[in-house]
ZAMARGU-4260 file (C-alpha; in steps of 0.2 Angstrom, whole numbers, plus 5000, padded with zeros to 4 digits):
<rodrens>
0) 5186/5086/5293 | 5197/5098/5290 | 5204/5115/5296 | 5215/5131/5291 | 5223/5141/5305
5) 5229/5156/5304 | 5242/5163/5316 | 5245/5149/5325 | 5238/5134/5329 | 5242/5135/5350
10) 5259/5131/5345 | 5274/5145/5350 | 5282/5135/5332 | 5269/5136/5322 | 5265/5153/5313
15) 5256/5160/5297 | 5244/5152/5290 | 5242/5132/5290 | 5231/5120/5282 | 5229/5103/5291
20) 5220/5089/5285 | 5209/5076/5297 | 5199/5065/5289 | 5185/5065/5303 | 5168/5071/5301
25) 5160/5076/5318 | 5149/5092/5321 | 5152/5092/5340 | 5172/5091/5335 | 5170/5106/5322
30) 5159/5115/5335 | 5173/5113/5347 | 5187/5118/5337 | 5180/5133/5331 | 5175/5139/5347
35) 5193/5136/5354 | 5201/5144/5341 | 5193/5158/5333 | 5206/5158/5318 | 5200/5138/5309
40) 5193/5137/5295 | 5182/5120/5296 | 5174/5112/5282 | 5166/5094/5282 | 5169/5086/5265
45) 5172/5066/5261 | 5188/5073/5252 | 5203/5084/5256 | 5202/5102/5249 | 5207/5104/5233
50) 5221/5117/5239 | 5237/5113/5245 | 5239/5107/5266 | 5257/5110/5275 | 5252/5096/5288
55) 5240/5080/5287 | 5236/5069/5303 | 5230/5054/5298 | 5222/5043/5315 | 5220/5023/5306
60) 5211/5011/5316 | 5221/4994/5314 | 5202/4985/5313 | 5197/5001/5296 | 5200/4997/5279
65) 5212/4996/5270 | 5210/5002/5252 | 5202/5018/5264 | 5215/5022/5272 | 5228/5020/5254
70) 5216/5032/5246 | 5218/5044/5262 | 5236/5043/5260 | 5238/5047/5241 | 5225/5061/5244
75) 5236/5067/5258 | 5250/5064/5248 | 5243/5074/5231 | 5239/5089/5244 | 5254/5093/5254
80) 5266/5105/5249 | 5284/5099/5245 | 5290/5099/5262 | 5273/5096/5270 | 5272/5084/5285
85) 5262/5068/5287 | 5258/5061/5304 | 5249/5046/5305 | 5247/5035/5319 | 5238/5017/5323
90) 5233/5009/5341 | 5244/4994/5334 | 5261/4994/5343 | 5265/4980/5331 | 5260/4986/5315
95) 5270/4986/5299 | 5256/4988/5286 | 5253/5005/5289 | 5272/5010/5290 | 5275/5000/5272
100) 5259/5010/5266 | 5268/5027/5270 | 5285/5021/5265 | 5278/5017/5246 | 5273/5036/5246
105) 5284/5046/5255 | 5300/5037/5256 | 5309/5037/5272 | 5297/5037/5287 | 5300/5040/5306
110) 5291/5025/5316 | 5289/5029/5335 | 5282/5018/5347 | 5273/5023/5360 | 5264/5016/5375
115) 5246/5014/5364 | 5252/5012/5346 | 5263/5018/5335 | 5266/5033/5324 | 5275/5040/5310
120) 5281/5056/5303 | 5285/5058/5284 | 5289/5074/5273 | 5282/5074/5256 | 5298/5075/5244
125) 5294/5071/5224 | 5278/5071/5217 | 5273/5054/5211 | 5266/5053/5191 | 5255/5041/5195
130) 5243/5038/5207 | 5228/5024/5210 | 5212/5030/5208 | 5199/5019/5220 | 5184/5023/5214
135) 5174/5010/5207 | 5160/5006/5193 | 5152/4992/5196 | 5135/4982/5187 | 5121/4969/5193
140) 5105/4967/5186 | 5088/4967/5193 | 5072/4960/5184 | 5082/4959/5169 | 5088/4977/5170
145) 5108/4983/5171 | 5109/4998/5182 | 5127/5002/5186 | 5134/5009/5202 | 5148/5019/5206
150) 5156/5019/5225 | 5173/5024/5232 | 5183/5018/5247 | 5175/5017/5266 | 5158/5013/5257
155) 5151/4995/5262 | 5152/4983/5249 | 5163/4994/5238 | 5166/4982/5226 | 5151/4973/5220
160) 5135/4970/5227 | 5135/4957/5242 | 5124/4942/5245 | 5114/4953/5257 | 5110/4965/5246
165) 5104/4954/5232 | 5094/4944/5242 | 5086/4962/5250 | 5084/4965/5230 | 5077/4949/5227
170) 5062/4947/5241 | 5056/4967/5239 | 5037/4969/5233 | 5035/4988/5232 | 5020/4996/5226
175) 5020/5014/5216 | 5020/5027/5225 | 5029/5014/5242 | 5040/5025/5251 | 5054/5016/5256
180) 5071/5022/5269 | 5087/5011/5266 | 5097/5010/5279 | 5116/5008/5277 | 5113/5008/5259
185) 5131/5005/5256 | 5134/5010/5237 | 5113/5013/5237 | 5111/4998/5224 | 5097/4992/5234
190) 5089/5011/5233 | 5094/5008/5214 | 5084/4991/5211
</rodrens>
């Protein structure tokens, strides 16, 4: 999810225009925004926009995933103008993973505790010449067929095809013509067999 205000974003500090990043997909939360602010700009899209953000938020659940979240980071990273502002935050009042995480990217990074967690601030500096890409090709084969896959981050299974899968794979007898709904199909290999 992600939103451009213009003019403000109920902030007397914030002015012009601003790009913000959230990645969070909810119809009811774009709903909402939109309503309350007639300025945002919302879009729904499993990446950042391609244009340059002046401020990411980044919410991580200390129980998500971790190569998600890295690739969230480096895409926030890649998007915010030198200068721009990172604010990520974590319900674990311990954590340290997520703060190393932001320090490999940004450099020097603001912890602060709070009652519930923990956040951070960072401000984008130099542009880094390298970054991981975390999409991944993958291959299994089915009845003596190779049928590859490609998956990204936040996808069950990302990887590879799991043990579950195959044996879904391996104990389907489908007609022509069947028609078939998979379910949390993960990277769709099952839909692919």
């Amino acid at each position: 999810f992600f939103f451009q205000a213009e003019d403000g974003i109920r902030d007397y500090k914030v002015t012009g225009v601003q790009t913000c990043a959230l990645p969070i997909c909810c119809r009811e939360t774009i709903r909402e925004y939109a309503e309350s602010l007639p300025t945002l700009h919302c879009e729904c899209a499993p990446d950042l926009p391609g244009h340059p953000v002046d401020l990411a938020l980044l919410p991580v659940d200390p129980r998500g995933e971790a190569e998600l979240t890295r690739d969230w980071l480096q895409q926030m990273h890649q998007r915010l103008q030198p200068g721009g502002l990172l604010l990520a935050a974590t319900s674990n009042p311990d954590d340290q993973w997520l703060h190393a995480e932001i320090r490999r990217l940004f450099g020097k990074t603001t912890r602060n505790p709070c009652r519930k967690g923990v956040w951070y601030r960072a401000v984008k500096g130099e542009l880094h010449d390298k970054y991981k890409n975390f999409d991944c090709d993958f291959a299994f084969r089915d009845q003596g067929v190779l049928l590859q896959v490609f998956s990204r981050p936040g996808v069950f299974s990302h990887r590879s095809l799991d043990a579950g899968a195959r044996a879904l794979i391996d104990s389907l007898d489908l007609r022509p013509g069947s028609r078939v709904v998979d379910l949390g199909c993960g990277s769709g290999a099952v839909a692919l067999a």
